[in-house]
N, C-alpha and C positions, 0 to 999 in steps of 0.2 A: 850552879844556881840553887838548886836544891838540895845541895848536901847539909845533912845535921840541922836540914828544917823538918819541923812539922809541918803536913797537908792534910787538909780534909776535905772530902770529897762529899757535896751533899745528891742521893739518889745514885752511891757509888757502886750499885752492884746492877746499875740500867750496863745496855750496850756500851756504852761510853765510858761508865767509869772503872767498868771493869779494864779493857783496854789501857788507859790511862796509868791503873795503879798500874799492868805489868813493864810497860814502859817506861812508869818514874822508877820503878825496882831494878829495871834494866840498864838506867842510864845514872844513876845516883846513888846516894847513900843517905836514905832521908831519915829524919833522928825518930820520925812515929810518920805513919799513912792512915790517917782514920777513914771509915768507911762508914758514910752514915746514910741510913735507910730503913724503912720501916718492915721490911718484907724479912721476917727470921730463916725462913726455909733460901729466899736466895743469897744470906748471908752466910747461911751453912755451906752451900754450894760455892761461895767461892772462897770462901775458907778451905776447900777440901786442895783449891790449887794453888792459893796465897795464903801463907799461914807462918811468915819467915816473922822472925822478930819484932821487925819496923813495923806489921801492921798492927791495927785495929778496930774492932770494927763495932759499932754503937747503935743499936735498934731508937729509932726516935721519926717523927717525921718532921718537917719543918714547918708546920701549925704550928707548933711547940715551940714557942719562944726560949722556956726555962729550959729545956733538952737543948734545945742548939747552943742556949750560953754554955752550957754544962760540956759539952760535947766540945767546941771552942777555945776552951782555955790550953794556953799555950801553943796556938797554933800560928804558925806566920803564911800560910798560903792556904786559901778557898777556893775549893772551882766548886759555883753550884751549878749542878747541872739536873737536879731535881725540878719534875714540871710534869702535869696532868698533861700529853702530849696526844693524844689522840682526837683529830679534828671531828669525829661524827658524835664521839663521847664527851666530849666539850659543850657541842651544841644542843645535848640534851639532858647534860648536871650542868649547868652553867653556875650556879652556887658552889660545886664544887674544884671545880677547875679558876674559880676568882681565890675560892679561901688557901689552893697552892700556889699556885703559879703570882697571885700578887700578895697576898697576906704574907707569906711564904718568904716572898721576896724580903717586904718589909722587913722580917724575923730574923734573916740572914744579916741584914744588913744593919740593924742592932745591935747582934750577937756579936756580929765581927770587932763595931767599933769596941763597946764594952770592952771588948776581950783584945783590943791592940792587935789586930790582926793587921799586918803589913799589907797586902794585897790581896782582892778578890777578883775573881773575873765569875761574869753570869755568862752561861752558854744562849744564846738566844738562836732564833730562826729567820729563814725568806717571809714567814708568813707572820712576822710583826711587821713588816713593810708593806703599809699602806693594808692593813688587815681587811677583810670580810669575814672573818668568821667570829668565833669569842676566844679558841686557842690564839691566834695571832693579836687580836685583841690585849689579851691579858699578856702576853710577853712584849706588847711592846708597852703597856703599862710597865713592866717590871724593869725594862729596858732604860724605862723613862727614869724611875727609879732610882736603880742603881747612880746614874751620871749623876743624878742630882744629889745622891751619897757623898759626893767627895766634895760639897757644902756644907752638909747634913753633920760631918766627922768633924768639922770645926776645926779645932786644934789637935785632933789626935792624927795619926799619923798613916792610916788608914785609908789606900787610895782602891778606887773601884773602875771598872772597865766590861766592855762587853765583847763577845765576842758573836757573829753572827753567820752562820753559813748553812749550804741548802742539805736536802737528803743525803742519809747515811747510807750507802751499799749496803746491803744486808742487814741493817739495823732491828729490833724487836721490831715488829707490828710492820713494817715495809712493805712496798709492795715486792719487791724480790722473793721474799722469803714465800710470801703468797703466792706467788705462779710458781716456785718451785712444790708449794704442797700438790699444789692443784696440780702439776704437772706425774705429782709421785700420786697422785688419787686414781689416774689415766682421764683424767679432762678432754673432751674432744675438742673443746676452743677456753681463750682465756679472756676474760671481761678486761676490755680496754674503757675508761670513760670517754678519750674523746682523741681522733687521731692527729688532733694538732695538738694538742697537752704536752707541753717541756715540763725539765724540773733541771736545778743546778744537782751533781749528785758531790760526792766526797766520800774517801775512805774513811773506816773509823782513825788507823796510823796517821790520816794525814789530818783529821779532824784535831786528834792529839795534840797531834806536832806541831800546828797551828798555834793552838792555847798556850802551850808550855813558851813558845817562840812571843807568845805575846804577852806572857809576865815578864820578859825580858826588855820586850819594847816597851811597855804601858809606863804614861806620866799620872795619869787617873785621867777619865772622864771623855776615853776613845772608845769609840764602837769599831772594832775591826772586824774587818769583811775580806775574806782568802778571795784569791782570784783562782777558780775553778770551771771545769767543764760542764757545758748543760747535756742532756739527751732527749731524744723523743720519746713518749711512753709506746709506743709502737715499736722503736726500732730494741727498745729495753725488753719488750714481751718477743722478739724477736730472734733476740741471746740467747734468751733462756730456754722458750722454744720453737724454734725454728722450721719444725714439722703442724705444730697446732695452730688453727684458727683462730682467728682473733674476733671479737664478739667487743661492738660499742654499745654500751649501757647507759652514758648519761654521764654527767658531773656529780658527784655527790654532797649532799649538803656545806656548804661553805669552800668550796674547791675554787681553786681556780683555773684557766687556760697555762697562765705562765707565771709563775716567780718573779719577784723583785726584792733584791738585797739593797741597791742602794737607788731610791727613790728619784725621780728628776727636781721633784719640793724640794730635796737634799743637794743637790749638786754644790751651793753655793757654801758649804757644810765641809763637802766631798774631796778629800785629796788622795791621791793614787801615789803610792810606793810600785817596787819593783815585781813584789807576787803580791801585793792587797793595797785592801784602800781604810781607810779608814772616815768616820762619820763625826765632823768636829763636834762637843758639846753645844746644844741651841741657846743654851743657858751660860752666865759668866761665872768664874770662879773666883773666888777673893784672891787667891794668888794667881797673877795668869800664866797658860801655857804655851809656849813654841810646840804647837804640833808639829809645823813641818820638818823638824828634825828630832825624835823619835827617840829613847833613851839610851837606844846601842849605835846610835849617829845615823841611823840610816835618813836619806833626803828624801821627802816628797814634792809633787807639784799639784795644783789643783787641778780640778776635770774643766770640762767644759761645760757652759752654764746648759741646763737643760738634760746636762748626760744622767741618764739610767742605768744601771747594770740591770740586765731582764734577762730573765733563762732562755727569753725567744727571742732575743737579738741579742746573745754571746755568742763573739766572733770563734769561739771553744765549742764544736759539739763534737762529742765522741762519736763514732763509729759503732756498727753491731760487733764488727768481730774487736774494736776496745771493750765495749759491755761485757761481751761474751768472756773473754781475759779476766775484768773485775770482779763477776758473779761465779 
C-alpha cells in the first residue's frame, strides 16, 4: 500500500510518529517519509536512529500554512498527528492550544488539497467525545473539520478521515511513565485522582497498526474507533507498583471519571465492524457513501440505538497482571 509513495507525518518525532515511521520502514518501501515538527534537537535525535534514504525530515509547525504547503508537495499519504495534547496546559493557553490543534488543522487541510494529496487521516482522542475540557474541545473541532474536508476538496481528489482511540501505554507525558519516575524517586505512595477513574488504553504498534489498516479501509469522511481494552487507574498504579500506597488527590482540571469514544447522540451514526466501529459523517457528501461495506470489503452492521462505547462499561478490562505485561 505504501510502497514508492510519499508520507508525511505531521508532529513526526511525538511518541506516535516516531513509532509509525519504524514500522512503515519495516513493512515498505516508501519512495520519501517526511518528518515534520518544529522541535530541532528531537529531530536530531531521531535522526540518529532513522537516517536511511527514504527519509526526511522538515523543521516547520503547522501555524505555518506556507511551510506545510512547502513541505507537502509530492506527497500522497498524511497522518497528522501534531496537537497541543496536554489537558492541564490546554486549560491554561487556551489561545494556544486553538491556534494548533484547530488552525493547524485548517492548514493541514489546505495544504493537502493544494498539494493533491491522495489521503489524510487526523489522529484524534476519547476526549473529543462529548469534550469538557478545551483539549477535547479543539480536537473534536478539528475532528469536525477534517469530515467536512472531503466537501471542502470539491473536485480534487483528496479524501480525509479520522481516526480516534483512547491512551497510549507509555506514551510522552502519561501517566505510566509518571509512576514509573515516582516509583525510580522511592515515593512512599502514588497520587491516584480517583478510584473509580477508567481510561481505554492502546499500544503505540497497535495504535500504528490501526491507522495504516485504516488508509486501507477509508472512503473519506469515517471516523474509526479500534475496539480496545479499558483499565482502572488503580488497578494501573497497581502494575507498576504493587508494594506503594496509593494516595487520592482529586480529579484534575477538565478530567474526567470515564471516556467515551463513541457517544450514545452517535449511535444512530455508529456501525460496528469486526475489531472497530466507525462514526458515519453527520453531514452529506455530494458523492454518497456505502459505509457499510468499507474499501477492502469488509461488512458492518449498525449498533443499537442508544449504545455507547464507555471505558466504564467496556465489556474489555484488562487485568493487573495484563497491565503489569504492557508497562
Amino acid at each position: 500500500m505504501l510502497n514508492n509513495k510519499s508520507i508525511l507525518i505531521t508532529g513526526g518525532t511525538g511518541s506516535f510518529g516516531k513509532e509509525c515511521a519504524k514500522l512503515i520502514l519495516e513493512r515498505y518501501s516508501p519512495k520519501r517519509l517526511i518528518i515534520f515538527s518544529r522541535d530541532e534537537l528531537k529531530q536530531y535525535e531521531m535522526q540518529q536512529d532513522l537516517s536511511v534514504p527514504a527519509m526526511r525530515y522538515f523543521l516547520g509547525d503547522v501555524r505555518d500554512f506556507e511551510r506545510l504547503k512547502q513541505a507537502m508537495r509530492g506527497v500522497d499519504y498524511v497522518i497528522h498527528a501534531a496537537a497541543m495534547k496536554q489537558v492541564p496546559a490546554a486549560e491554561y493557553n487556551p489561545m494556544e492550544c486553538i491556534k494548533t490543534n484547530i488552525h493547524g488543522a485548517e492548514n493541514v487541510i489546505k495544504a493537502a488539497i493544494e498539494n493533491g494529496v491522495e489521503k489524510v487521516i487526523a489522529l484524534s482522542t476519547d476526549k473529543a467525545a462529548n469534550p469538557i475540557n478545551l483539549y477535547g474541545a479543539t480536537k473534536l473541532a478539528s475532528d469536525k473539520l477534517f469530515i467536512a474536508a472531503n466537501n471542502i476538496a470539491g473536485g480534487h481528489i483528496t479524501r480525509f478521515s479520522v481516526v480516534r482511540y483512547g491512551n497510549v501505554v507509555g506514551s510522552r507525558g502519561s501517566v505510566v511513565p509518571f509512576f514509573q519516575k515516582l516509583v525510580a524517586m522511592g515515593a512512599e505512595e502514588l497520587p491516584v485522582t480517583d478510584s473509580r477513574m477508567t481510561r481505554f488504553w492502546i499500544t503505540l504498534p497497535q495504535g500504528v497498526n490501526f491507522v495504516l489498516a485504516s488508509f486501507a479501509r477509508m472512503q473519506g469522511g469515517e471516523l474509526f474507533v479500534p475496539k480496545i481494552p479499558s483499565s482502572r487507574i488503580v488497578d494501573l498504579a497497581e502494575a507498576v507498583a504493587p508494594n506503594i500506597a496509593q494516595k487520592i488527590v482529586g480529579i484534575r482540571p477538565g478530567e474526567k471519571l470515564h471516556e467515551v469514544m463513541c457517544p450514545a447522540d452517535d449511535s444512530h451514526l455508529t456501525i460496528e465492524f469486526n475489531d472497530h466501529y466507525v462514526i458515519k459523517p453527520t453531514i452529506s457528501f455530494v458523492t454518497p457513501v456505502d459505509y457499510m461495506t468499507n474499501a477492502v470489503g469488509e461488512k458492518a452492521k449498525p449498533v443499537d440505538q442508544g449504545f455507547e462505547y464507555n471505558s466504564g462499561t467496556n465489556p474489555h478490562f484488562l487485568t493487573v497482571d495484563e497491565l503489569r505485561e504492557l508497562v
